[in-house]
N, CA, C and O of each residue as an XYZ file, in Angstrom:
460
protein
N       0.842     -1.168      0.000
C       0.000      0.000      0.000
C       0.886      1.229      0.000
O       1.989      1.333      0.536
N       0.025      2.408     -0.892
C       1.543      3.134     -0.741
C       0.366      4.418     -0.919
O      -0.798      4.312     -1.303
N       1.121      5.657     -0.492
C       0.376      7.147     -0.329
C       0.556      7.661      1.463
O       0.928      7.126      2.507
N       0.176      8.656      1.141
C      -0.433      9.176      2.308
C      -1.652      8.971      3.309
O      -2.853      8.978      3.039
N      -1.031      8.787      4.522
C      -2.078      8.415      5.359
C      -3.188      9.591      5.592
O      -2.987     10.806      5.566
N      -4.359      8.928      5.816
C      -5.419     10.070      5.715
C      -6.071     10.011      7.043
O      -6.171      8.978      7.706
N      -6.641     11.537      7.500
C      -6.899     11.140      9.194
C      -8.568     10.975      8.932
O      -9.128     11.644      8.064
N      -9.040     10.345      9.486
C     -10.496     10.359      9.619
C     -11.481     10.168     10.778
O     -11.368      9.362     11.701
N     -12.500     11.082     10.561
C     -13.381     11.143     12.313
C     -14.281     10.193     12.651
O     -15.439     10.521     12.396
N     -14.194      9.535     12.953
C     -15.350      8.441     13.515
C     -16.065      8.944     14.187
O     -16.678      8.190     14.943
N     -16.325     10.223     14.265
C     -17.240     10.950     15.657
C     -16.731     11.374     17.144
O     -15.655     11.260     17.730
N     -17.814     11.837     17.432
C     -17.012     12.076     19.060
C     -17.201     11.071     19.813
O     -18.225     10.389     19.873
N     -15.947     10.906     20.584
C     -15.299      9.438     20.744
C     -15.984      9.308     22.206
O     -15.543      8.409     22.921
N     -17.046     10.143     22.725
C     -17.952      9.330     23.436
C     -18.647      8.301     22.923
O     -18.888      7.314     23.618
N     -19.035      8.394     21.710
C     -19.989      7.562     21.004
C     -19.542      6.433     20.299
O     -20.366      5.652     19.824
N     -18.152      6.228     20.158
C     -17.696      5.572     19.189
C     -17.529      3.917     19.670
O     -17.146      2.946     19.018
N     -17.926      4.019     20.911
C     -17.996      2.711     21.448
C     -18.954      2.999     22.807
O     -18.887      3.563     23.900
N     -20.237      1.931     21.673
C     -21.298      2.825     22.607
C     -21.398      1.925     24.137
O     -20.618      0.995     24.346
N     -22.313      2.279     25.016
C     -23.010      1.930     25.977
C     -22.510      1.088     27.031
O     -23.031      0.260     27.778
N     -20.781      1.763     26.795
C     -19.649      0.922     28.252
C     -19.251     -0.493     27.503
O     -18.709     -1.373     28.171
N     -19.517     -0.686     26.162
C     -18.818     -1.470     25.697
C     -17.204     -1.537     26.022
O     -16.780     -0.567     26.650
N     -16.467     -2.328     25.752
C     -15.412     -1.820     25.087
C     -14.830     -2.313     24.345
O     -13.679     -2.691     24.563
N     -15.532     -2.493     23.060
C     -14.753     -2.630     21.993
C     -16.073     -2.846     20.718
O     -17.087     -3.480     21.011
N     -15.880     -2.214     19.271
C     -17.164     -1.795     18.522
C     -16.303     -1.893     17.312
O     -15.094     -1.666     17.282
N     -17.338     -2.388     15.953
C     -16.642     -2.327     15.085
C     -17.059     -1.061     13.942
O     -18.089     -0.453     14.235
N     -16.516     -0.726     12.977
C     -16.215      0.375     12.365
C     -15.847      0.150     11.241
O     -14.814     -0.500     11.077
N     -16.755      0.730      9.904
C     -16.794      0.630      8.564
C     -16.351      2.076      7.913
O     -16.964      3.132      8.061
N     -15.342      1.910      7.281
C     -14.915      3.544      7.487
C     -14.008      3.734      6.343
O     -12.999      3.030      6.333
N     -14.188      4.538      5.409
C     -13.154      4.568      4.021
C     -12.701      3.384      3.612
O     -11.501      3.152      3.469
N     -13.748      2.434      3.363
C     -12.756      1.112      2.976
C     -12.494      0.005      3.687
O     -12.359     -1.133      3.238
N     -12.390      0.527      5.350
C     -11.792     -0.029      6.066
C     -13.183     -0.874      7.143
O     -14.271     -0.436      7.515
N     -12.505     -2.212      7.368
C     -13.251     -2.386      8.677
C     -11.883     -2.394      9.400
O     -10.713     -2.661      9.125
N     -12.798     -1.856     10.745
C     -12.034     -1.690     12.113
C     -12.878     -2.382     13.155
O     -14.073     -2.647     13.021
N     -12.246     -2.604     14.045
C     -12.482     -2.823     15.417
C     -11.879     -1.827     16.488
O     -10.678     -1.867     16.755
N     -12.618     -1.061     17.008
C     -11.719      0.079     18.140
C     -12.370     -0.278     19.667
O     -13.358     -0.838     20.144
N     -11.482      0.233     19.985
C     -11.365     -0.544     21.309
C     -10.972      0.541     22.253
O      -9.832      1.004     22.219
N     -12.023      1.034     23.233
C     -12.146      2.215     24.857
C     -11.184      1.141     25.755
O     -11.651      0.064     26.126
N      -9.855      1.529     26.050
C      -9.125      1.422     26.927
C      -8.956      1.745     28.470
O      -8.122      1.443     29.324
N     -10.457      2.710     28.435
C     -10.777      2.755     29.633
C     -10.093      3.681     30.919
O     -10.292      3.743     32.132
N      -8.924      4.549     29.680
C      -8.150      5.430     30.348
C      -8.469      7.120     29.501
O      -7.830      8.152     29.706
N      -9.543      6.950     28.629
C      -9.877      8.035     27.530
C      -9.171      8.020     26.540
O      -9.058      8.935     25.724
N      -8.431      6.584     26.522
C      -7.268      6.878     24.702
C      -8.427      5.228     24.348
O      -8.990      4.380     25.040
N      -8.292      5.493     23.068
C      -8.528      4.042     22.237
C      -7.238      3.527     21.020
O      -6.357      4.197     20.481
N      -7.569      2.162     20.904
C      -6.680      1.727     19.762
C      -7.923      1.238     18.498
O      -9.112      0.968     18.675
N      -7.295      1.250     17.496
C      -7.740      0.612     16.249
C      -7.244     -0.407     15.259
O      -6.525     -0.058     14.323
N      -7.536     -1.406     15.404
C      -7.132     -2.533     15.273
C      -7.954     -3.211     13.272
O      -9.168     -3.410     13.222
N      -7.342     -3.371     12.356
C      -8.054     -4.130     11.603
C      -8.749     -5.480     11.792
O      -8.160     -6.533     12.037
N     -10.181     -5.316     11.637
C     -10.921     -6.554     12.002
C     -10.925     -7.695     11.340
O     -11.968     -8.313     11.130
N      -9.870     -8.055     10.980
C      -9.342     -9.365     10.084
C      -8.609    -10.037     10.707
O      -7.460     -9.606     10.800
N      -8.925    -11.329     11.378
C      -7.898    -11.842     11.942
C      -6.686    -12.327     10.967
O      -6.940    -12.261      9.764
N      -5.639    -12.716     11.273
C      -4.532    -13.117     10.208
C      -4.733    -14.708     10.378
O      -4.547    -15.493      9.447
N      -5.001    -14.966     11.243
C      -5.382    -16.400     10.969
C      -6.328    -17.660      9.931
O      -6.010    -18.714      9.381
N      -7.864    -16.696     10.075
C      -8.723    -17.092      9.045
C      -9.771    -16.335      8.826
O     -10.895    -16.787      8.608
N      -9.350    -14.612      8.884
C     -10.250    -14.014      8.226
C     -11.314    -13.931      9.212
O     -12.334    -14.467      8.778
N     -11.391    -13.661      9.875
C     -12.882    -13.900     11.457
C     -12.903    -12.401     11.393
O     -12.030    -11.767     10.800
N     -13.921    -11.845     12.018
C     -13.603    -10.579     12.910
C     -13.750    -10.666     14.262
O     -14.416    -11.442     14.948
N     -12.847     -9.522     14.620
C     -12.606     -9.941     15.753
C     -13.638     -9.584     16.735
O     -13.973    -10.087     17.808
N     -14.226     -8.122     15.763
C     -16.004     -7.469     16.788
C     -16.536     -8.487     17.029
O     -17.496     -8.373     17.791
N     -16.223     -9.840     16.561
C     -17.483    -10.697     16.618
C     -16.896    -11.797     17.338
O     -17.347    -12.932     17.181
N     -15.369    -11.430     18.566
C     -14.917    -12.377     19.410
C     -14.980    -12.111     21.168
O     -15.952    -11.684     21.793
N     -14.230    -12.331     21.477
C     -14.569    -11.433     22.946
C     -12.941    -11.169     23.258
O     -11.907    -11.496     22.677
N     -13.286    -10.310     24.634
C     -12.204     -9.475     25.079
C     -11.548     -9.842     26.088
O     -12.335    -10.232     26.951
N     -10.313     -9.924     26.467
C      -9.927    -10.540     27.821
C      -8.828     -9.965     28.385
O      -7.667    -10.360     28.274
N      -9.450     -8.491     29.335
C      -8.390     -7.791     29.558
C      -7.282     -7.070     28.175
O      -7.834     -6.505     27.231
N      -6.355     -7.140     28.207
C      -6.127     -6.180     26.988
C      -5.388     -7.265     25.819
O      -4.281     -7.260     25.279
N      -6.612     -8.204     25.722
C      -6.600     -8.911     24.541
C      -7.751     -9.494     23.612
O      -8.768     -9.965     24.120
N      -7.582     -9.454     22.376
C      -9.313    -10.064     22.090
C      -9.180    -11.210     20.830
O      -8.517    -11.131     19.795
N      -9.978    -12.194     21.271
C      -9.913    -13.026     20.656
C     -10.895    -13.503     19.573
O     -12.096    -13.359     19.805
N     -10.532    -14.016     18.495
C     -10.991    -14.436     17.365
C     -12.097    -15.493     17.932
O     -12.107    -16.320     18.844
N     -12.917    -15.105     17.051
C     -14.031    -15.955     17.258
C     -14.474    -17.612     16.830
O     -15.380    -18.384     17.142
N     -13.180    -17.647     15.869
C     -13.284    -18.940     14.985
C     -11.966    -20.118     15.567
O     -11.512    -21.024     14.868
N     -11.742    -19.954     16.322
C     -10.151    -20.713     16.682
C      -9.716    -20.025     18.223
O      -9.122    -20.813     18.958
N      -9.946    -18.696     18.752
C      -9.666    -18.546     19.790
C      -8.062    -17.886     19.557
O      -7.438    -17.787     20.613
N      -7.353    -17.446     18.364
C      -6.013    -17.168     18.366
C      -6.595    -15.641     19.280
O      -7.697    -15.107     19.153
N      -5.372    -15.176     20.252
C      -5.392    -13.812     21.243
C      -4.304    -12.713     20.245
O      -3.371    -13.015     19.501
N      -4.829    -11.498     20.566
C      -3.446    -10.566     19.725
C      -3.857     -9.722     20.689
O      -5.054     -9.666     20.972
N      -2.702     -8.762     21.485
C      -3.284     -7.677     21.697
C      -3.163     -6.255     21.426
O      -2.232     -5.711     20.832
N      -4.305     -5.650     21.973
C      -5.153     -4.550     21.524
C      -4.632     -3.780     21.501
O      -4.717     -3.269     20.384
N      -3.941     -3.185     22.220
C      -2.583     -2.458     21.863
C      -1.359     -2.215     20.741
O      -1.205     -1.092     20.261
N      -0.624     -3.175     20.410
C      -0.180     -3.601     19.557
C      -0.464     -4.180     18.272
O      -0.150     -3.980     17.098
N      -1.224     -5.029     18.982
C      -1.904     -6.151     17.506
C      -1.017     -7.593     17.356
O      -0.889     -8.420     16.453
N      -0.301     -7.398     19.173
C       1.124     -8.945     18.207
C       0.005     -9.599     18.864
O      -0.804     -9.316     19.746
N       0.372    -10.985     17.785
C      -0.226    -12.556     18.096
C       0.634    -13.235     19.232
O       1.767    -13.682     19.409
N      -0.722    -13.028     19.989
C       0.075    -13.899     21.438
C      -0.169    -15.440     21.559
O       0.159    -16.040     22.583
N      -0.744    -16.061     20.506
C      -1.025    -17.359     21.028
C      -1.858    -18.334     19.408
O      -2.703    -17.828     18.670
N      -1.376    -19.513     19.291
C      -1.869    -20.227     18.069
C      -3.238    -20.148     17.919
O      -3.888    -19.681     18.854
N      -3.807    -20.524     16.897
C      -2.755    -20.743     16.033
C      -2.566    -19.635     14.890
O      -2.054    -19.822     13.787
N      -3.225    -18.141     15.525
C      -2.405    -17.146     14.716
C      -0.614    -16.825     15.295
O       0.058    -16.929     16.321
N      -0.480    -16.425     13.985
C       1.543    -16.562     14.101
C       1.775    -14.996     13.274
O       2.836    -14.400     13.461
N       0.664    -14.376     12.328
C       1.269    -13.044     12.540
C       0.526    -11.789     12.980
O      -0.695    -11.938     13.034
N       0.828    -11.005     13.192
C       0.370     -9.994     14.139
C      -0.651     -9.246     13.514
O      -0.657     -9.589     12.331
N      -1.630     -8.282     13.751
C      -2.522     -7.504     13.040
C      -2.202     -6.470     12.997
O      -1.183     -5.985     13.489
N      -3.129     -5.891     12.319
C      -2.074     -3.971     11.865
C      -3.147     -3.358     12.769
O      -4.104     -3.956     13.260
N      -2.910     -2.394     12.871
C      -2.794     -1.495     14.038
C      -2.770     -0.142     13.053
O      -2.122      0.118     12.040
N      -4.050      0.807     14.026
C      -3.853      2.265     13.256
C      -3.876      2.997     14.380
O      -4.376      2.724     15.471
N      -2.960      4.497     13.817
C      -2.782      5.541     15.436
C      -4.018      6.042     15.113
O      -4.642      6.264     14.075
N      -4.294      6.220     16.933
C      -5.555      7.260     17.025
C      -5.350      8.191     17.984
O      -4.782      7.856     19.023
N      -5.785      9.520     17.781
C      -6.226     10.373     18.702
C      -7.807     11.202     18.738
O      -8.776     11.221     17.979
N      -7.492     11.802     19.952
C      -8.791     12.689     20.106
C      -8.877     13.989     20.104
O      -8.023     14.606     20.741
N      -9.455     14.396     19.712
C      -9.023     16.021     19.050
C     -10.699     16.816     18.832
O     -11.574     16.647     17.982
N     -10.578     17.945     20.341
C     -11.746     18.190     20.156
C     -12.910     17.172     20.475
O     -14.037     17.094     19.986
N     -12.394     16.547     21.280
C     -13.540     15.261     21.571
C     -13.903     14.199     20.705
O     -14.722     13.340     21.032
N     -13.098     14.242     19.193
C     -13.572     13.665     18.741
C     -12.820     12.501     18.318
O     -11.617     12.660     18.523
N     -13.185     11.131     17.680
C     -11.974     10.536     17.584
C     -12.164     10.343     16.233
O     -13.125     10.308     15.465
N      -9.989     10.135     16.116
C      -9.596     10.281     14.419
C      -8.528      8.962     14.308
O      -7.726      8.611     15.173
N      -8.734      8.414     13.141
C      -7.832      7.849     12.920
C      -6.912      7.480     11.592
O      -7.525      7.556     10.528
N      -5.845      7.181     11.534
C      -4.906      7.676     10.593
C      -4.955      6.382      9.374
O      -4.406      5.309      9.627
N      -5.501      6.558      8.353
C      -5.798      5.613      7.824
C      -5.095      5.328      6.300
O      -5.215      6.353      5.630
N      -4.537      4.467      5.699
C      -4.067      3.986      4.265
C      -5.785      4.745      3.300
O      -6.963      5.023      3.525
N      -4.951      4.747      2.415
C      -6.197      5.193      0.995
C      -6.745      4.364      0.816
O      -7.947      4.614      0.733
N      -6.412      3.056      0.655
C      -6.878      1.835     -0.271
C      -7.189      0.557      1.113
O      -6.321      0.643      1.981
N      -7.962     -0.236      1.315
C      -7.902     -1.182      2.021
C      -7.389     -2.413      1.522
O      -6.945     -2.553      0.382
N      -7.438     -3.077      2.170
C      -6.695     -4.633      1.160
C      -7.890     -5.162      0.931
O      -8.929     -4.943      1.554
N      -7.615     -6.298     -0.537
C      -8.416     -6.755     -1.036
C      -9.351     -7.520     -0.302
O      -8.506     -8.095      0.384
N     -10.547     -8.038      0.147
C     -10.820     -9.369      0.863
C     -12.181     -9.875     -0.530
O     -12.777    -10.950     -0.449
């Protein structure tokens, strides 16, 4: 993938993970995401593709600051995105986010990958 990263608002990041969730998924230029309330007022954004077999991960559960695939149980965490455990072996991508003005943005590729 190649260009400039583009910032984009998902809204104000009260809302962006609603109702004490923590963690919501997100259709956004292309992109699915999974973002994730850290519970300290910062979030991460995580691509919702596992590397293992394609699962999402909105659709796994959370365990402390890790979340797991719904189809196999591989853990990565939320932070990072490294694969902590089989039988995923590589890590997920990861986008920076901030909040700006209450609102949250995140820094995104032009193009998504193919699926």
């Amino acid at each position: 993938m190649s260009g400039a990263l583009q910032k984009v608002s998902l809204g104000p990041a009260v809302e962006v993970v609603p109702g004490g969730q923590s963690m919501a998924h997100h259709q956004v230029a292309g992109w699915h995401l999974v973002i994730f309330d850290l519970g300290d007022g910062s979030f991460s954004a995580m691509h919702d593709l596992c590397t293992h077999a394609d699962a999402r991960f909105s659709q796994g559960w959370l365990e402390e600051d890790c979340v797991a695939c719904p189809w196999h149980g591989a853990q990565f965490d939320i932070r990072t995105g490294k694969a902590l455990s089989l039988p995923a072996t590589e890590d997920v991508r990861m986008f920076d986010t901030q909040v700006v003005d209450g609102h949250l943005q995140v820094m995104l590729p032009p193009a998504p990958p193919a699926t």
